[in-house]
Backbone as JSON Lines, residues from 0, in Angstrom:
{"i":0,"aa":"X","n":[78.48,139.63,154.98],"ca":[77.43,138.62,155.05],"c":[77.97,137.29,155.51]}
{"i":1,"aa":"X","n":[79.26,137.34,155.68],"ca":[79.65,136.25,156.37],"c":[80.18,135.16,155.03]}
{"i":2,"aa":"X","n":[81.05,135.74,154.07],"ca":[81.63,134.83,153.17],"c":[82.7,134.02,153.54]}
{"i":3,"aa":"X","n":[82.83,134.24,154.91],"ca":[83.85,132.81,155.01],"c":[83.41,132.0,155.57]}
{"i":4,"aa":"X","n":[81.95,132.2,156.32],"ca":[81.18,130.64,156.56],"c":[81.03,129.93,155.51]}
{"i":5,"aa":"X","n":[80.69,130.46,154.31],"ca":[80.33,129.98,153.15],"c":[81.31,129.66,152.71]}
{"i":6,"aa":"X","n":[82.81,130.0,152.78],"ca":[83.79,129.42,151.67],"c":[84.2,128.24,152.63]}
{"i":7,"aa":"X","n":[84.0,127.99,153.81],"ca":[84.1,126.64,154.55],"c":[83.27,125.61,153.59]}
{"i":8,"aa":"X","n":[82.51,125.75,152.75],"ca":[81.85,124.23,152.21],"c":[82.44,124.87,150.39]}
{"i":9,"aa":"X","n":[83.37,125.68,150.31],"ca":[83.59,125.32,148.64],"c":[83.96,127.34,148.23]}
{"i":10,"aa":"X","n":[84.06,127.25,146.9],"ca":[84.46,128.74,146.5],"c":[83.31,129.09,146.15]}
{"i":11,"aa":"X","n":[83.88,130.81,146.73],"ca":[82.31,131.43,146.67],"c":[83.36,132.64,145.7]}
{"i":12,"aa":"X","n":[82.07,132.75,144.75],"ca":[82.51,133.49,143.53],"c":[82.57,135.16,143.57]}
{"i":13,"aa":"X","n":[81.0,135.21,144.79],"ca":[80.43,136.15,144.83],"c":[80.15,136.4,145.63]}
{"i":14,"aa":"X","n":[79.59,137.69,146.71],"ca":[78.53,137.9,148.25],"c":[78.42,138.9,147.86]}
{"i":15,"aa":"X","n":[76.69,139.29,148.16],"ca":[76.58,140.67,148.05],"c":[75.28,140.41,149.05]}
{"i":16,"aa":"X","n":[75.4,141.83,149.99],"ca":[74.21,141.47,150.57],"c":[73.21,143.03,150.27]}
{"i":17,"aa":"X","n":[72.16,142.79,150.19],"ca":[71.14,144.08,149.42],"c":[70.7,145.08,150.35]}
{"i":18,"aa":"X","n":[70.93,146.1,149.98],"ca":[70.75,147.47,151.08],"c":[69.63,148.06,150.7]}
{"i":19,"aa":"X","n":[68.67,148.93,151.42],"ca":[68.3,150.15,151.14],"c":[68.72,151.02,149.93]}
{"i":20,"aa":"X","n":[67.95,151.63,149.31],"ca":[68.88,152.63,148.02],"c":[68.7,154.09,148.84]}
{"i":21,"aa":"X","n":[67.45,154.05,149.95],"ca":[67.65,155.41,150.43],"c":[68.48,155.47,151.63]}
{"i":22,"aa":"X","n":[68.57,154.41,152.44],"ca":[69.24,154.44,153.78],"c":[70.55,153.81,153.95]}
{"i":23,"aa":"X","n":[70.27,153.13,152.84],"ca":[71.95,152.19,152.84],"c":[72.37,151.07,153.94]}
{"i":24,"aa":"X","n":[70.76,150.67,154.57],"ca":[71.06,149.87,155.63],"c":[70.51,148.55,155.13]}
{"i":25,"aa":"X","n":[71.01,147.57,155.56],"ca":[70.66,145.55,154.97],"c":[69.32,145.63,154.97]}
{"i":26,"aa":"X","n":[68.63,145.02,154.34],"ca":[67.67,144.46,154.34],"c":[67.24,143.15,154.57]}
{"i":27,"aa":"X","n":[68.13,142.89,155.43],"ca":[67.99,141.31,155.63],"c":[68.49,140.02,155.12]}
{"i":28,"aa":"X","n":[68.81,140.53,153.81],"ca":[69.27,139.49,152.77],"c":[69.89,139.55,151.56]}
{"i":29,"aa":"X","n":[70.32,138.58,151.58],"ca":[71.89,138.93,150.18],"c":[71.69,137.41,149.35]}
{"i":30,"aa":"X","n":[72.75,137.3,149.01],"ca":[73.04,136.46,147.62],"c":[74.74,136.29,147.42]}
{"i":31,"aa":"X","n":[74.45,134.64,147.47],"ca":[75.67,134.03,147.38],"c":[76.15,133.51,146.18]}
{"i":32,"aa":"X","n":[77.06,134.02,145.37],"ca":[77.43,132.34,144.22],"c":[78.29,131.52,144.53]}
{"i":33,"aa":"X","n":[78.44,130.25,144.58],"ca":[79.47,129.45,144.83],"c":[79.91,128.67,143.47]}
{"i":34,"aa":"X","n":[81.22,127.92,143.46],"ca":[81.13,127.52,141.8],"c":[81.55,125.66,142.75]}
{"i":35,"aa":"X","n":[81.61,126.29,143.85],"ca":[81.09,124.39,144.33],"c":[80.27,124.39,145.68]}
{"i":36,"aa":"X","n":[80.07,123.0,145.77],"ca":[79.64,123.37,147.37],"c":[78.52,123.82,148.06]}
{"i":37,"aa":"X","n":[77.65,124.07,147.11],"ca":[76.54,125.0,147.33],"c":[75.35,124.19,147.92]}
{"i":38,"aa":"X","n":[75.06,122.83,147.53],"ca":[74.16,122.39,148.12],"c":[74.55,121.53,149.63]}
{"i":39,"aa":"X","n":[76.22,121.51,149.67],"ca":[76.25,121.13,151.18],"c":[76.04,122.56,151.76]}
{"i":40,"aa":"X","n":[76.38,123.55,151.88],"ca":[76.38,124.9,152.4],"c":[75.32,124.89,152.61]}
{"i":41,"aa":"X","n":[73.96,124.5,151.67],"ca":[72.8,125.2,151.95],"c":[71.86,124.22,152.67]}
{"i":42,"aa":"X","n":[72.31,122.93,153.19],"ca":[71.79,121.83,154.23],"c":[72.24,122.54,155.26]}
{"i":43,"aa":"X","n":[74.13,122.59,155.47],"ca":[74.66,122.81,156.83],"c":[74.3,124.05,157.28]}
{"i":44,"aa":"X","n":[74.19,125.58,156.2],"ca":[73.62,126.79,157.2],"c":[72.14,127.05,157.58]}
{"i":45,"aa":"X","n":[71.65,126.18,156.52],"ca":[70.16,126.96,157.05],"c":[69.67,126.6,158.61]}
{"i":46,"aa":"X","n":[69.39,128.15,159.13],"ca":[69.28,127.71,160.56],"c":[69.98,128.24,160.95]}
{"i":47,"aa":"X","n":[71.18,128.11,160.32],"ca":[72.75,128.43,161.25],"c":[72.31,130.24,161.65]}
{"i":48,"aa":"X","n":[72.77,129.87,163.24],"ca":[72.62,131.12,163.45],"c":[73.7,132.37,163.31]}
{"i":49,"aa":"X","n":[73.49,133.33,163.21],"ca":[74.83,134.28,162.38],"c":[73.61,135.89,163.02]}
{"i":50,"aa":"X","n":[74.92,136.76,163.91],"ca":[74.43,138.15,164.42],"c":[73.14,137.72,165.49]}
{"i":51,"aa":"X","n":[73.12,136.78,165.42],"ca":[71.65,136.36,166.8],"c":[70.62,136.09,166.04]}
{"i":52,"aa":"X","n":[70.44,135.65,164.3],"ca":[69.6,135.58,163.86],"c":[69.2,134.73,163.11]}
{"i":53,"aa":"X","n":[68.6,133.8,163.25],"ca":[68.7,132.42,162.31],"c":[69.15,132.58,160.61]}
{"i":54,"aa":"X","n":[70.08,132.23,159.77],"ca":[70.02,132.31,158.54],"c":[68.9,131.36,157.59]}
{"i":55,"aa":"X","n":[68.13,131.75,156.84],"ca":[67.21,131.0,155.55],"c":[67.72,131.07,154.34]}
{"i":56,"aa":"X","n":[68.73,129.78,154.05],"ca":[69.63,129.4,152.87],"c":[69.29,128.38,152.04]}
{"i":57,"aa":"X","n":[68.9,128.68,151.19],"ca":[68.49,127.92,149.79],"c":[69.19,128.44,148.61]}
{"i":58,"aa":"X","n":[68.12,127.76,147.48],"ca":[69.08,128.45,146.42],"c":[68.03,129.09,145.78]}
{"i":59,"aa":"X","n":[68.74,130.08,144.98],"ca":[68.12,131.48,144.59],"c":[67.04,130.93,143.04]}
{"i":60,"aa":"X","n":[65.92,131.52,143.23],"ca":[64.91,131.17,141.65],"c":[65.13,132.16,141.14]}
{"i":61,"aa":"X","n":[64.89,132.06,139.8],"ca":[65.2,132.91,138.86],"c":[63.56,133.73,138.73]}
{"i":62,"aa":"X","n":[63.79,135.13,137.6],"ca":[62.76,135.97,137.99],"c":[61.05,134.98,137.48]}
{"i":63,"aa":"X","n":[61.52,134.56,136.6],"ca":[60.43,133.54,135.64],"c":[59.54,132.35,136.84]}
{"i":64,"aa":"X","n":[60.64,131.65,137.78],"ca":[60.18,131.34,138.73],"c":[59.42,131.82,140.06]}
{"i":65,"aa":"X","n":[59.53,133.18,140.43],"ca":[59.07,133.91,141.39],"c":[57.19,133.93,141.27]}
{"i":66,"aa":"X","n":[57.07,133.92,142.14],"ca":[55.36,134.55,141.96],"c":[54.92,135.85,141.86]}
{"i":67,"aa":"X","n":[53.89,136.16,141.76],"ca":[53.49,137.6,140.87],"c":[54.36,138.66,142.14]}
{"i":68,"aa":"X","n":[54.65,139.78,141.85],"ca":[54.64,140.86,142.93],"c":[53.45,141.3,143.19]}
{"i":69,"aa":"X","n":[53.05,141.71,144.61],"ca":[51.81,142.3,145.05],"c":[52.29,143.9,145.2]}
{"i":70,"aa":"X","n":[51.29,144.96,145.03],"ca":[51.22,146.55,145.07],"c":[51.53,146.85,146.64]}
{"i":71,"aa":"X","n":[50.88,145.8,147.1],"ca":[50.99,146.09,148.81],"c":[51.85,145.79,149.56]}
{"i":72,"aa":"X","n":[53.16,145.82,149.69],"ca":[54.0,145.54,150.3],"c":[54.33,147.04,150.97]}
């Protein structure tokens, strides 16, 4: 997922990026921890383009914060 763009603005604790459970292929998006750095990282990449594809980097809400799940996806 590209953890050494990310360890350019501070230590990253963690990268995992989320697959398929049947196909085992990305889904687009992962999850970073950093234990610094995190809010310059997440000014300087968002946008940043990475594989030809713009990255959308913020920081992660917790489940309490999320909005309802819909059936229809």
């Amino acid at each position: 997922m590209g953890r050494e763009l990310f360890a350019a603005f501070g230590s990253v604790s963690s990268a995992r990026v989320i697959t398929d459970r049947e196909t085992g292929r990305s889904r687009g998006f992962g999850f970073v921890e950093m234990e610094d750095g995190a809010d310059e990282a997440i000014v300087e990449l968002n946008d940043h383009e990475m594989n030809s594809r713009p990255l959308r980097v913020s920081e992660a809400r917790g489940r309490d914060q999320q909005g309802p799940r819909g059936d229809d996806r």
